[in-house]
C-alpha positions as CSV (number, residue, x, y, z in Angstrom):
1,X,-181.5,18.9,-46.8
2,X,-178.9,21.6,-47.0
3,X,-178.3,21.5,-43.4
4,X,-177.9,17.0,-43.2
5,X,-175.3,17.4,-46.5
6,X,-173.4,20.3,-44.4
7,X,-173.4,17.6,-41.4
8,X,-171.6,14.5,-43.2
9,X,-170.5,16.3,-46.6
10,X,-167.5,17.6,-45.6
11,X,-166.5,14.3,-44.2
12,X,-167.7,12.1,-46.6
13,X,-165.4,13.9,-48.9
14,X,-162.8,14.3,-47.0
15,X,-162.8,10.0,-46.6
16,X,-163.5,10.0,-50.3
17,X,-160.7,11.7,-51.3
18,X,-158.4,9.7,-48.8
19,X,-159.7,6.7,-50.3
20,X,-157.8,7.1,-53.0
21,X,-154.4,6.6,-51.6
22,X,-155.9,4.2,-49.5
23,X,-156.1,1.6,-52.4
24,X,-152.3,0.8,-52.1
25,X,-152.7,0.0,-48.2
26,X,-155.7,-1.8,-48.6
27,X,-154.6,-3.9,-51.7
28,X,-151.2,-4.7,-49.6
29,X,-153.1,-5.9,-47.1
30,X,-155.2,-7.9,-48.8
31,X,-152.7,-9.6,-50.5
32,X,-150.8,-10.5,-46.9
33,X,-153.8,-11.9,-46.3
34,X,-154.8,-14.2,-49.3
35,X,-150.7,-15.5,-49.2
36,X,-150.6,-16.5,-46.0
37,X,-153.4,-16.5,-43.5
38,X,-156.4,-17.4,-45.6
39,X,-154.2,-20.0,-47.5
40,X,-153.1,-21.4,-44.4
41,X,-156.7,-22.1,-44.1
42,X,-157.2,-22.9,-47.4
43,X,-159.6,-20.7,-48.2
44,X,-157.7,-19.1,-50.6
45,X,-154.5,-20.3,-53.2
46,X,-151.1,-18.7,-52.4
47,X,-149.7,-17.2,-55.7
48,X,-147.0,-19.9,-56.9
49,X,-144.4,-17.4,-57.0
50,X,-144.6,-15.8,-53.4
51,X,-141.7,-17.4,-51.7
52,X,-140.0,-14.5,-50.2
53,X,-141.6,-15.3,-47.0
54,X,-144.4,-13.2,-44.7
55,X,-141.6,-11.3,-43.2
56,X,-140.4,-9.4,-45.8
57,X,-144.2,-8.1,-46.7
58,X,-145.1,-7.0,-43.3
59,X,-141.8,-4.9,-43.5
60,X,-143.7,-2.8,-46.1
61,X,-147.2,-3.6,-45.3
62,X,-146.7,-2.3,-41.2
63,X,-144.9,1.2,-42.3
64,X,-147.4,2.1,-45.3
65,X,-150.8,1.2,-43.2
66,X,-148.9,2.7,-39.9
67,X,-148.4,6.1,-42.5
68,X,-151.9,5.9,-43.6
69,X,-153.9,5.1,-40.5
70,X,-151.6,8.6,-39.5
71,X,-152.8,10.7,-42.0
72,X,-156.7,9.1,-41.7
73,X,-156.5,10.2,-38.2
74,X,-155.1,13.8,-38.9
75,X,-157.5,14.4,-41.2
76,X,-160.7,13.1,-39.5
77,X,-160.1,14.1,-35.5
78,X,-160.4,17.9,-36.5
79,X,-163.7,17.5,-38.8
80,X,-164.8,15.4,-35.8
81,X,-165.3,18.4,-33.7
82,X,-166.8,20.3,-36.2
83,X,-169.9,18.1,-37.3
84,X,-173.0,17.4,-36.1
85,X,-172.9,14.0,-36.3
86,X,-173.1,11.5,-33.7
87,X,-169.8,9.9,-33.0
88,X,-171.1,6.5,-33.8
89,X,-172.3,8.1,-37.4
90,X,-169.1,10.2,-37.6
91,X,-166.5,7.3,-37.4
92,X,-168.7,4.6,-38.9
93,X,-168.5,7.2,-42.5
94,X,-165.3,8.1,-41.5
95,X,-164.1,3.9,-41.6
96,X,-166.5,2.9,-44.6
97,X,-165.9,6.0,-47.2
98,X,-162.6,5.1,-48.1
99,X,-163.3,2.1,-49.5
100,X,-165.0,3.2,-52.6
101,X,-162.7,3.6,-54.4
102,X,-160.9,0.4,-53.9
103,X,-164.4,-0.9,-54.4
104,X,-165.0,0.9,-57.6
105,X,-161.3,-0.8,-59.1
106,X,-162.4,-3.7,-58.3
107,X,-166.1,-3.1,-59.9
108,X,-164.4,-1.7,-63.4
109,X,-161.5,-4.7,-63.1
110,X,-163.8,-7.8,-63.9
């Protein structure tokens, strides 16, 4: 058991930890995509007072998830090499982990 945890603990922690930060590029994503896209479709309902246009949001949404897909790569292409985990395993945790927390907000928010 010792020897599995050694195989995806460190990254699993690693993600974990970078999940954290990764709440403000996930939620500005999100909300790109409920304001425009998905209400376009009308799957979802625009807020009333978003009328700045799409433009101006992907001005800050681009550079912030451009920063953070950086530093997600950084951090994980090193640990890569050092794991026994399959790559499939490896980048499937790697993608998934850092969602928790964003999933936990939204958990402990309703």
């Amino acid at each position: 058991m010792a020897r599995h945890w050694r195989a995806w603990g460190a990254p699993f922690l690693v993600n974990l930890l970078l999940g954290v930060p990764a709440v403000v590029p996930i939620w500005l994503v999100w909300y790109v995509l409920v304001n425009w896209p998905l209400a376009e479709l009308g799957w979802t309902v625009r807020n009333p007072t978003e009328n700045d246009g799409m433009a101006l949001w992907l001005v800050i949404v681009v550079p912030v998830v451009a920063l953070f897909g950086l530093i997600w790569w950084l951090a994980n292409e090193p640990l890569r090499r050092r794991t026994a985990l399959a790559p499939r395993s490896f980048w499937l945790l790697c993608v998934l982990v850092p969602f928790l927390p964003t999933a936990a907000l939204f958990a402990n928010s309703g």
